[in-house]
N, C-alpha and C positions, 0 to 999 in steps of 0.2 A: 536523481538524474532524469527527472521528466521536464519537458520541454520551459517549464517555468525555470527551473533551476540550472540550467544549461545555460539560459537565453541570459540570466546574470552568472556565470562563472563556474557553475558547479564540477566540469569536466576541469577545470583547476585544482580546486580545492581538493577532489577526488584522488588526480595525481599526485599530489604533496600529503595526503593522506597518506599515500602508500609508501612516500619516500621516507616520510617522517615517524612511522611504523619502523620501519624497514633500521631506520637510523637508530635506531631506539631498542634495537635487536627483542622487540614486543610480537610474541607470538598471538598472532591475529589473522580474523577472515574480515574482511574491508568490504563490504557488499553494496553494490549501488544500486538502489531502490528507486522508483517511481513517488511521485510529488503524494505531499500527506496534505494536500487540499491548504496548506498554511505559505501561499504561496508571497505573500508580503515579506516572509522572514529566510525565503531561500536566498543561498544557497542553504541549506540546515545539514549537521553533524550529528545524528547521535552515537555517544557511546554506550559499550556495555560492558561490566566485567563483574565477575561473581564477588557478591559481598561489599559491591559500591549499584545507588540504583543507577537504572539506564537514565543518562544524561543527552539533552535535545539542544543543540547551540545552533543561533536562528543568523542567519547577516554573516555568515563565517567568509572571512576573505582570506586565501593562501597566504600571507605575513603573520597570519593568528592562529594558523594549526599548528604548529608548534608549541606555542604558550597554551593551547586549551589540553593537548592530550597532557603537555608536564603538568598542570594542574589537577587534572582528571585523575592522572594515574596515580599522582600525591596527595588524593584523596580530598579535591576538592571539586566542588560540585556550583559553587557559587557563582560562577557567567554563565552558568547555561538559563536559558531561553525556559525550559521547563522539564520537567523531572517525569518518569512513565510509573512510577513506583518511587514507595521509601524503604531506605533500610536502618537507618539512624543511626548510619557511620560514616557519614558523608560531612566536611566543613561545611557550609553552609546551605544545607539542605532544607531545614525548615523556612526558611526563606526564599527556595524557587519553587513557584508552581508546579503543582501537579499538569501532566497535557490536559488532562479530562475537566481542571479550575478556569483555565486559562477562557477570557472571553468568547472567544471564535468554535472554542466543543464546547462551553458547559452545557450546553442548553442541546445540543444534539446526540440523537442516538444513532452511533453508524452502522449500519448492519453491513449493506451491501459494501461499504467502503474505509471497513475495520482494519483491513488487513494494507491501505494504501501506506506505501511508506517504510514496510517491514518486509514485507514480497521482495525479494529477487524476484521483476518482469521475465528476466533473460533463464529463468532455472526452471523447469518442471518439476523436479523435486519440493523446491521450495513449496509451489503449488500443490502440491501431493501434502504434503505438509500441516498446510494450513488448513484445508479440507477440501481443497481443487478437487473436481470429478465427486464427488459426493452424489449430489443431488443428481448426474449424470448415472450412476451407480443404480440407485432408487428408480428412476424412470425405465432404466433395462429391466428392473429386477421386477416392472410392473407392467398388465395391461395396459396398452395403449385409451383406450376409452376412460380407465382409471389417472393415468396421466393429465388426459385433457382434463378430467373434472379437477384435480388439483391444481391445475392452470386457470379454470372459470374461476373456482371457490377465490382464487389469490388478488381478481382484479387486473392481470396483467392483463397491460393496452401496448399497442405498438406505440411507438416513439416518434409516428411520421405524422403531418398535420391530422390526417385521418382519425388518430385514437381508437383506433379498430381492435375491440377484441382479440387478443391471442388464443386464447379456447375456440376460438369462433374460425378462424382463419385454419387452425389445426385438424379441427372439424372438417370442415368443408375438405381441407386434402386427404385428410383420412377415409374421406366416405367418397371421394370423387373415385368414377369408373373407369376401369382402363387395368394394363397387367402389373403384375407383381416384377420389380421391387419400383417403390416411387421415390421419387426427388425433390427434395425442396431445396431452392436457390438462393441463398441468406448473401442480401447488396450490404456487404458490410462497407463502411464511411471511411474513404481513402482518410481522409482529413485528421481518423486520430491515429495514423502512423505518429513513431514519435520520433522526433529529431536525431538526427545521429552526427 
């Protein structure tokens, strides 16, 4: 449901998702997720059910959720787009890609943007979850001057033509003069609100 998969239909598909769950008296959480970077093959479905793997169908158009979950739940895996795992009880499973084969990931490592695609945006839990607030966690639970060096050692630069040091910038406010408590003022980018 991120602005890639909207902009072709996704808040459709989404809908008849739910109807054709619902039809199907299939006891389910339907979760709408933000874009997995494979944005050529949105709108994309995956499913999941214990003991068939999670199945990825790419181009889905609402006249064809129907025919994918009876498939899926019938224990066939063969129109999907590509497979997150095997379990070797799926019909035609050795035959769909793994996501991680597939041209567009094999070759990359995601770290920062592993979790795109499977996050509930809209849930904090979700986030809590996956390992949201962590590293936030760790930075409390440290001196500040210990913080910044983990921020030098890492390389982070700002994002704006400048390339300026993040250590460097944190520095400077931590050590500028004046009273306790101080403020920093993060211009975050109207531009990635996401469509609604």
């Amino acid at each position: 449901m991120g602005g890639c998969g909207l902009a072709v239909g996704a808040r459709d598909v989404y809908h008849l998702v739910l109807k054709e769950v619902e039809k199907r008296r299939v006891e389910a959480s339907v979760i709408p997720v933000g874009c997995m970077g494979l944005c050529y093959m949105e709108p994309i479905v995956e499913i999941h059910r214990n003991g068939m793997p999670s199945a990825i169908y790419g181009r889905v158009r609402p006249e064809s959720v129907g025919e994918i979950l009876d498939a899926y739940l019938g224990g066939d895996v063969s129109e999907a787009f590509a497979l997150r795992n095997r379990v070797g009880s799926a019909r035609g499973e050795s035959e769909v890609p793994l996501l991680d084969e597939i041209d567009f990931f094999k070759h990359q490592v995601r770290w920062v943007t592993r979790n795109c695609g499977i996050v509930d945006s809209e849930s904090i839990e979700d986030y809590i979850v996956y390992g949201g607030y962590r590293g936030l966690a760790r930075a409390l639970e440290s001196r500040p001057k210990d913080v910044i060096e983990v921020i030098k050692k890492s390389g982070l630069r700002g994002r704006g033509k400048a390339d300026f040091p993040t250590w460097l910038k944190w520095s400077i406010c931590r050590e500028a003069k004046g009273q306790q408590p101080k403020y920093v003022v993060y211009n975050a980018d109207k531009g990635a609100r996401e469509l609604s």
